[in-house]
C-alpha positions as a Markdown table, in Angstrom:
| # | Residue | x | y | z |
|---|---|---|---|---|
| 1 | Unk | -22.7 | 9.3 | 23.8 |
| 2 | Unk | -23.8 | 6.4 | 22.4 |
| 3 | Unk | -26.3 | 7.6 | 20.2 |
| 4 | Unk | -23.3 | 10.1 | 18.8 |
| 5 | Unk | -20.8 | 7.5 | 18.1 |
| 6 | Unk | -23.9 | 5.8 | 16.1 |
| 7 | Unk | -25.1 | 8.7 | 14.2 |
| 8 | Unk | -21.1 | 9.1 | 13.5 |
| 9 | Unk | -20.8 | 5.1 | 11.9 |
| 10 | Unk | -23.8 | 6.2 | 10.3 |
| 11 | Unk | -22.7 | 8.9 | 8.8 |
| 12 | Unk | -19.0 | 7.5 | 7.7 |
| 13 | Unk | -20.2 | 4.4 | 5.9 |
| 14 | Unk | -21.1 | 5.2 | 2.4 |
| 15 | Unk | -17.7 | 6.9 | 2.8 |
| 16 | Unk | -16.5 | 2.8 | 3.7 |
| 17 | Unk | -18.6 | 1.0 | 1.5 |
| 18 | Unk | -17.2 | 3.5 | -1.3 |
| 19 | Unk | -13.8 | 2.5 | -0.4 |
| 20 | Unk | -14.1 | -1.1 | 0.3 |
| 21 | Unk | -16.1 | -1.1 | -3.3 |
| 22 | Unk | -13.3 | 0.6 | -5.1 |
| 23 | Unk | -10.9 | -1.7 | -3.2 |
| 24 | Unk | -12.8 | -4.6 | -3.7 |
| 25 | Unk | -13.0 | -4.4 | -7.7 |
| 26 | Unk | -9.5 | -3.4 | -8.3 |
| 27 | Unk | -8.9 | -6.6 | -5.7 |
| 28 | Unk | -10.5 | -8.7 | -7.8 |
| 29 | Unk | -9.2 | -7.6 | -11.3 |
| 30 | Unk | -5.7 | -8.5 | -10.1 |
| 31 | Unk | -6.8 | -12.0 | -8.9 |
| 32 | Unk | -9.3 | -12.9 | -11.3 |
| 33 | Unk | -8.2 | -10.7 | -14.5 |
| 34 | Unk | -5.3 | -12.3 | -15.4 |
| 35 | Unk | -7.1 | -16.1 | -14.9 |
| 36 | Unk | -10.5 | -14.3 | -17.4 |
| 37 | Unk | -8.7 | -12.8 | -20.0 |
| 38 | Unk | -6.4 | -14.6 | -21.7 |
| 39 | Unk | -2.7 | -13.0 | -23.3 |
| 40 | Unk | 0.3 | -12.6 | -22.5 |
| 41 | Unk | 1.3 | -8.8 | -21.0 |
| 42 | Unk | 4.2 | -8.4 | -23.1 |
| 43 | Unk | 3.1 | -10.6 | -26.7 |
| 44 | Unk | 3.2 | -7.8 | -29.4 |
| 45 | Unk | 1.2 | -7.7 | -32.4 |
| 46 | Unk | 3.0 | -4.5 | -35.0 |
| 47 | Unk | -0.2 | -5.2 | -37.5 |
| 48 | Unk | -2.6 | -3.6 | -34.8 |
| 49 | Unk | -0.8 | -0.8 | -33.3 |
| 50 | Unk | -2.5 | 1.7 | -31.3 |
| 51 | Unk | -6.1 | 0.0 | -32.4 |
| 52 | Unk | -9.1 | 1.1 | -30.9 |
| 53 | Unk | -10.9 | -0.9 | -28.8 |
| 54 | Unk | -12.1 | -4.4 | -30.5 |
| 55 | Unk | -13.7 | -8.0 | -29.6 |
| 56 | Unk | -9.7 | -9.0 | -29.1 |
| 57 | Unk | -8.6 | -6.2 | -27.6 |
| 58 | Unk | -11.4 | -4.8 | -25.4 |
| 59 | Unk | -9.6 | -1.4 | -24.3 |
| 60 | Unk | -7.4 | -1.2 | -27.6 |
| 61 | Unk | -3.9 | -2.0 | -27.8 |
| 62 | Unk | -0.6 | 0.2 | -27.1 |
| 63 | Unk | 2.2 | 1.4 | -29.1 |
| 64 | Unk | 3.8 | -1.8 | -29.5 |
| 65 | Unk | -0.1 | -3.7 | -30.4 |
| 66 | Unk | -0.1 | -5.2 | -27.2 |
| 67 | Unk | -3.3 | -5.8 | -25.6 |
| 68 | Unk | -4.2 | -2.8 | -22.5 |
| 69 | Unk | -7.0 | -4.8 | -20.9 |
| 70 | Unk | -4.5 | -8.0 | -20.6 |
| 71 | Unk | -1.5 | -5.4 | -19.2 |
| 72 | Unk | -3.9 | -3.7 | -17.3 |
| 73 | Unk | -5.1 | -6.8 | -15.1 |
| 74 | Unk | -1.3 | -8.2 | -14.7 |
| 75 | Unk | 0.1 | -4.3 | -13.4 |
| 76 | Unk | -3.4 | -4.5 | -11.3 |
| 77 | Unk | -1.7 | -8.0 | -9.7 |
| 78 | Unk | 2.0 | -6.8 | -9.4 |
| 79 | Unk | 0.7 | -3.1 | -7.7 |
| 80 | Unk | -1.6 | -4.9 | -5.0 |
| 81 | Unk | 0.7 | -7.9 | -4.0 |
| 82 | Unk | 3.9 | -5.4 | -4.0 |
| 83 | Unk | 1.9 | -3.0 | -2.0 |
| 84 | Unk | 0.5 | -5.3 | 0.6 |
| 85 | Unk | 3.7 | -7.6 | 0.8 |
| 86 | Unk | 5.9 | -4.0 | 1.7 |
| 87 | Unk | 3.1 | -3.0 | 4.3 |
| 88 | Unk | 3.6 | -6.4 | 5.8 |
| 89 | Unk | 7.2 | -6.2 | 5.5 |
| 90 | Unk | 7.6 | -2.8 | 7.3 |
| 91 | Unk | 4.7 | -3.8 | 10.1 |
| 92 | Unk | 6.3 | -7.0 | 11.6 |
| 93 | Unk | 9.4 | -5.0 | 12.8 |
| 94 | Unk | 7.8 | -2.1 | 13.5 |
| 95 | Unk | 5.0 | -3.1 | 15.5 |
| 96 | Unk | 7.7 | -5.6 | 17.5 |
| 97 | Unk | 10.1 | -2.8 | 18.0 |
| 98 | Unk | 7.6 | -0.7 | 18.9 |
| 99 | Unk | 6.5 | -3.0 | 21.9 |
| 100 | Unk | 9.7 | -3.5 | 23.3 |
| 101 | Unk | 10.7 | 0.0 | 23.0 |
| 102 | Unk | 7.3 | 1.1 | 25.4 |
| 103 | Unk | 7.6 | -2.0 | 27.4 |
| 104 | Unk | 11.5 | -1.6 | 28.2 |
| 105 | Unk | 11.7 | 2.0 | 28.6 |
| 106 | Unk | 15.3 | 3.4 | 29.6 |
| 107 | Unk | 18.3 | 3.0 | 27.3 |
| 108 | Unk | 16.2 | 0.3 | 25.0 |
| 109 | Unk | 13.6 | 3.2 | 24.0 |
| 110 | Unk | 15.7 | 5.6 | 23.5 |
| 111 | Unk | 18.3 | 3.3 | 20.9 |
| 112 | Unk | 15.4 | 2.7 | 19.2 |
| 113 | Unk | 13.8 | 6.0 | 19.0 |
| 114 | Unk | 17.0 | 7.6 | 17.9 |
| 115 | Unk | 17.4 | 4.9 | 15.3 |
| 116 | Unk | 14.2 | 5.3 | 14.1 |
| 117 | Unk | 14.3 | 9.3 | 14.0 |
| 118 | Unk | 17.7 | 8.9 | 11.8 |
| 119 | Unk | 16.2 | 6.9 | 9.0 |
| 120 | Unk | 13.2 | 9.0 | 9.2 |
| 121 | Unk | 15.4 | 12.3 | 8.4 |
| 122 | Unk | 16.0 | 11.0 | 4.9 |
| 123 | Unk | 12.7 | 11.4 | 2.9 |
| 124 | Unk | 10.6 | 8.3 | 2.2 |
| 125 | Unk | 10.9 | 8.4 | -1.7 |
| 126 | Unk | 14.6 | 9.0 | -1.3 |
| 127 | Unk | 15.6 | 6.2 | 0.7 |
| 128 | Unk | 13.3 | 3.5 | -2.1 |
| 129 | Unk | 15.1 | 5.6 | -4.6 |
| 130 | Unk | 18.9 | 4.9 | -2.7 |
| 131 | Unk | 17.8 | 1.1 | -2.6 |
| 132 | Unk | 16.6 | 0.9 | -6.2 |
| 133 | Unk | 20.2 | 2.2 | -7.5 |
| 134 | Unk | 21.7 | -0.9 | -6.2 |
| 135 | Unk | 19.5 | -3.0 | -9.3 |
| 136 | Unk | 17.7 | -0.6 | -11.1 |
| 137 | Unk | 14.3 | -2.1 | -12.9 |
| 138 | Unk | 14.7 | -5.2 | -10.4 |
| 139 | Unk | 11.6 | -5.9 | -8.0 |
| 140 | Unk | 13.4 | -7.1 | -5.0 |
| 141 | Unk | 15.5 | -3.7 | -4.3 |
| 142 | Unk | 11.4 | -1.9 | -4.9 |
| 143 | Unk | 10.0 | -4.1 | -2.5 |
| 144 | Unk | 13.0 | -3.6 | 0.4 |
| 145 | Unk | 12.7 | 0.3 | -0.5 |
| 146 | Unk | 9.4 | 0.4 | 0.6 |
| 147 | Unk | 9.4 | -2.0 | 3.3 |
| 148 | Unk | 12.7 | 0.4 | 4.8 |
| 149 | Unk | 10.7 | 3.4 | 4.2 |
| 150 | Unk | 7.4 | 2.3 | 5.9 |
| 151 | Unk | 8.6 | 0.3 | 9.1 |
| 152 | Unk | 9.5 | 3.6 | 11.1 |
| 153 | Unk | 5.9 | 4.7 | 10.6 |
| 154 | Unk | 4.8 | 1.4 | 12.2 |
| 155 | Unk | 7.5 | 2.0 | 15.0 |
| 156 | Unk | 6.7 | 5.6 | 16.4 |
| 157 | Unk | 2.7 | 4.5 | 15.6 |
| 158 | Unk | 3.0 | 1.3 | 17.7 |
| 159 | Unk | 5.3 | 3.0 | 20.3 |
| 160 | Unk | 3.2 | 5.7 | 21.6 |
| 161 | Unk | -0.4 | 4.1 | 21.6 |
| 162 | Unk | 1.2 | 1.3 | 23.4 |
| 163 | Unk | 3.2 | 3.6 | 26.0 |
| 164 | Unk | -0.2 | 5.2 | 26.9 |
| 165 | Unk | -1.9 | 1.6 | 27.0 |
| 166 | Unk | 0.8 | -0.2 | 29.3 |
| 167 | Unk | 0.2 | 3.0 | 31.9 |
| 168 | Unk | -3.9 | 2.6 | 32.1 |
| 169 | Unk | -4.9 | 0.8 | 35.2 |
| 170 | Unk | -6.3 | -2.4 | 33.6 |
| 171 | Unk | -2.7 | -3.1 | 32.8 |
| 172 | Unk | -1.5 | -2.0 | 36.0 |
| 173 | Unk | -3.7 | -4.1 | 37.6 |
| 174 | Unk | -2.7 | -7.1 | 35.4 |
| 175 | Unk | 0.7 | -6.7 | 36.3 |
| 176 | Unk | 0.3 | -6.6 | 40.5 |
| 177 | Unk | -2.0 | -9.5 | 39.9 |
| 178 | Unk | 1.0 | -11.7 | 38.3 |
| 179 | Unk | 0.2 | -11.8 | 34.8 |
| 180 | Unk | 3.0 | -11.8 | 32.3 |
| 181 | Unk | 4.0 | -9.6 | 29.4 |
| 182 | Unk | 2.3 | -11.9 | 26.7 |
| 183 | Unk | -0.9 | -11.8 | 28.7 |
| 184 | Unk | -0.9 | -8.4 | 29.1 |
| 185 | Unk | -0.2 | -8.0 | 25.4 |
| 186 | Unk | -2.9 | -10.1 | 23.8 |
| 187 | Unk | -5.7 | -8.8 | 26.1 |
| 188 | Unk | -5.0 | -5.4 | 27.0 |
| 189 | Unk | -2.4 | -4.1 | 24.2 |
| 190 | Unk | -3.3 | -5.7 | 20.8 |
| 191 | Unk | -6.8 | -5.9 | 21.0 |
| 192 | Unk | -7.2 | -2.0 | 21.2 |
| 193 | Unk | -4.4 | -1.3 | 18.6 |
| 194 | Unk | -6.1 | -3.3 | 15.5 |
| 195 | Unk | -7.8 | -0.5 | 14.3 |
| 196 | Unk | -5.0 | 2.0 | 14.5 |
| 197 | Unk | -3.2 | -0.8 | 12.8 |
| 198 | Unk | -5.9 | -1.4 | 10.3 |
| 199 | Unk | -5.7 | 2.2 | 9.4 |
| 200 | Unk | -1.8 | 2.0 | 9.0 |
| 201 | Unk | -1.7 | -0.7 | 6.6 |
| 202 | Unk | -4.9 | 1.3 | 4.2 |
| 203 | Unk | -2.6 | 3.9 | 4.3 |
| 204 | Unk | 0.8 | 2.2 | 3.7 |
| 205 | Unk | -0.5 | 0.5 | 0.8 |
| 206 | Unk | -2.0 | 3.1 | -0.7 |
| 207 | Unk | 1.3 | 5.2 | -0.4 |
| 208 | Unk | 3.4 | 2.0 | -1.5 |
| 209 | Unk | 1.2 | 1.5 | -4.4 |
| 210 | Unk | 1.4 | 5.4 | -5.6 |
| 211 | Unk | 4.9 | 5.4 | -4.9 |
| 212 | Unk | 5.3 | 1.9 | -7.3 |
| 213 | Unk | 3.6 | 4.2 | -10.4 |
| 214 | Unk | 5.2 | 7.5 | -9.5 |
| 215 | Unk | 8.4 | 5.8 | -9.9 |
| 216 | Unk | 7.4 | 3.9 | -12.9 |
| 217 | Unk | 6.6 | 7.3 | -14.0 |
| 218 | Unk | 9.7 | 8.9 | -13.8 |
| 219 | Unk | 11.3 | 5.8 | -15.4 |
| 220 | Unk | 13.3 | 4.5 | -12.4 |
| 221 | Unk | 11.4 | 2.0 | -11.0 |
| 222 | Unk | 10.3 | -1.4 | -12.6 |
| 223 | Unk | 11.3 | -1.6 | -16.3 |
| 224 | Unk | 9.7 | -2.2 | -19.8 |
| 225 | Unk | 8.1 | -4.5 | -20.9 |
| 226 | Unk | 6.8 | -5.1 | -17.4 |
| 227 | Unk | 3.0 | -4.3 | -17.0 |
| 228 | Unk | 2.4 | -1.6 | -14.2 |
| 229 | Unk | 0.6 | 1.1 | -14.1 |
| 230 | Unk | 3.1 | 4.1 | -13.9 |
| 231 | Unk | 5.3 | 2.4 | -16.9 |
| 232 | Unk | 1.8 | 1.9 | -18.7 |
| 233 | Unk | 1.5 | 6.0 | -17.9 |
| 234 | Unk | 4.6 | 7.4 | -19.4 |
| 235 | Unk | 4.7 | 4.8 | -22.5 |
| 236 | Unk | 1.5 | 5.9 | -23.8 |
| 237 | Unk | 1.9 | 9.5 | -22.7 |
| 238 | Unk | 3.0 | 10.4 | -26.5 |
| 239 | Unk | 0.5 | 9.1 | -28.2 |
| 240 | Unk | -2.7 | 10.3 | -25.9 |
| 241 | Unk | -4.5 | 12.1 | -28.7 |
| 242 | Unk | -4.2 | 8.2 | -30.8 |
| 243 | Unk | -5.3 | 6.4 | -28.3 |
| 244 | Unk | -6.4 | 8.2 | -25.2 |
| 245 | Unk | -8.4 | 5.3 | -23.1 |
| 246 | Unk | -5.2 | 3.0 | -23.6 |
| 247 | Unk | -3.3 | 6.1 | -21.7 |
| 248 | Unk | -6.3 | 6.4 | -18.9 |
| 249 | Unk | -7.4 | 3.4 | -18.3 |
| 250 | Unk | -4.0 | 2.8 | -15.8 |
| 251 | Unk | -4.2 | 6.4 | -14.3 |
| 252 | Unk | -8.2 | 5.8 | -13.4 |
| 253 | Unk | -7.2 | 1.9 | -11.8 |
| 254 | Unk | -4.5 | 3.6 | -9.6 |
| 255 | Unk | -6.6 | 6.4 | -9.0 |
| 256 | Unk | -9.1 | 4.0 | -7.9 |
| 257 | Unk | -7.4 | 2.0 | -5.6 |
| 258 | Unk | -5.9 | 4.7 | -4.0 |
| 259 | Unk | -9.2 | 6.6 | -3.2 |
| 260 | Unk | -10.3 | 3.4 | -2.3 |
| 261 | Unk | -7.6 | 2.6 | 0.6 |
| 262 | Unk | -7.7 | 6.7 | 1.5 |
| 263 | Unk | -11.7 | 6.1 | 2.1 |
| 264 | Unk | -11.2 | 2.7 | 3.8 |
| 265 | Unk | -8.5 | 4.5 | 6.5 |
| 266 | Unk | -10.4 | 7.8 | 6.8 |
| 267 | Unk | -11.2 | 8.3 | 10.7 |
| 268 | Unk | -14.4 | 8.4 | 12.1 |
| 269 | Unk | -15.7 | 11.6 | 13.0 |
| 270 | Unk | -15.5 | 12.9 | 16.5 |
């Protein structure tokens, strides 16, 4: 069994070191980019529109002569820190209502579970898009979308691994022996969940981020002249035949860091 489970790792980690690569260099361009290349995201310069790339302007510029590799790094900053703050955001409650839900049982678990099956009837992308009516183009009502559209995710996740964990005999056990709910918790309960949770967050990100751009897209998220990716999309979609690496270069960084976070949360083979 052993020998299985390592032939398995062995075989899943150029898979991981793929996705923690990907991860890794679209990481670092949001923390270091913006602090390397100097510019401001939304400075326009009319006299160079749609130039090819240059010593000034090493991926070209736009439509409006501003600089893609300097609005590239900055929508590389706002998609990671929106993505990971909303993951965080929807896995605090979750995982917390998630606990007390399998550790109370009775009327407590059900409240919950019925709560959390009625926000989960309305889809996902519907219920960030009900949120970001209230201000379009604002980042706030994004960011609470998201978070609202994650946490039941976290809840049902959290909810039924720890059900079957609180009913295994270790925890049985702790429990005749006098050991109270925060013990059992930290040693029994949390310590086998982080990788289920490790894999929730990969994958909340990654749908948080796609969901950021697809919006952007569709021109109802975030709003011109902010630099992110899916705004970067659908401003430079016209002139793709001018200046076609100014209209990829966002699609292949969200690409990227999607593939990444989808590698990095794949399972291991059984």
């Amino acid at each position: 069994m052993r020998g299985l489970r390592r032939g398995s790792a062995r075989g899943l980690a150029p898979a991981r070191v793929l996705g923690a690569t990907l991860v890794g260099l679209v990481v670092a361009m949001a923390v270091l980019g913006p602090l390397l290349v100097e510019g401001s995201p939304t400075r326009q310069d009319l006299s160079a529109v749609l130039q090819p790339p240059s010593a000034e302007a090493l991926l070209g510029r736009d439509h409006l002569g501003r600089s893609v590799l300097v609005r590239l790094v900055h929508a590389a900053r706002l998609s990671v820190s929106l993505g990971a703050a909303a993951v965080a955001a929807a896995a605090l409650p979750g995982i917390l209502l998630g606990l007390l839900a399998a550790w109370a049982g009775g009327w407590t678990d059900r409240v919950l579970s019925g709560f959390g099956d009625a926000v989960l009837a309305l889809p996902g992308l519907l219920l960030v898009l009900l949120v970001v009516a209230l201000a379009p183009g604002a980042f706030w009502p994004l960011f609470i979308g998201l978070s609202l559209a994650m946490w039941v995710e976290w809840f049902r996740v959290t909810r039924a691994a720890s059900a079957a964990l609180l009913a295994s005999p270790a925890v049985e056990a702790a429990r005749l022996l006098g050991f109270g709910p925060w013990h059992v918790l930290r040693r029994h309960v949390l310590p086998e969940m982080m990788p289920l949770f490790g894999t929730l967050a990969a994958f909340g990100c990654a749908g948080a981020v796609l969901a950021v751009g697809a919006l952007g897209f569709i021109g109802i998220g975030l709003r011109p002249p902010t630099a992110e990716w899916g705004l970067m999309m659908v401003e430079l979609l016209p002139y793709y035949d001018e200046a076609p690496l100014a209209m990829l270069a966002p699609a292949l960084c969200l690409f990227a860091l999607v593939l990444g976070l989808q590698l990095l949360a794949g399972r291991d083979p059984r």
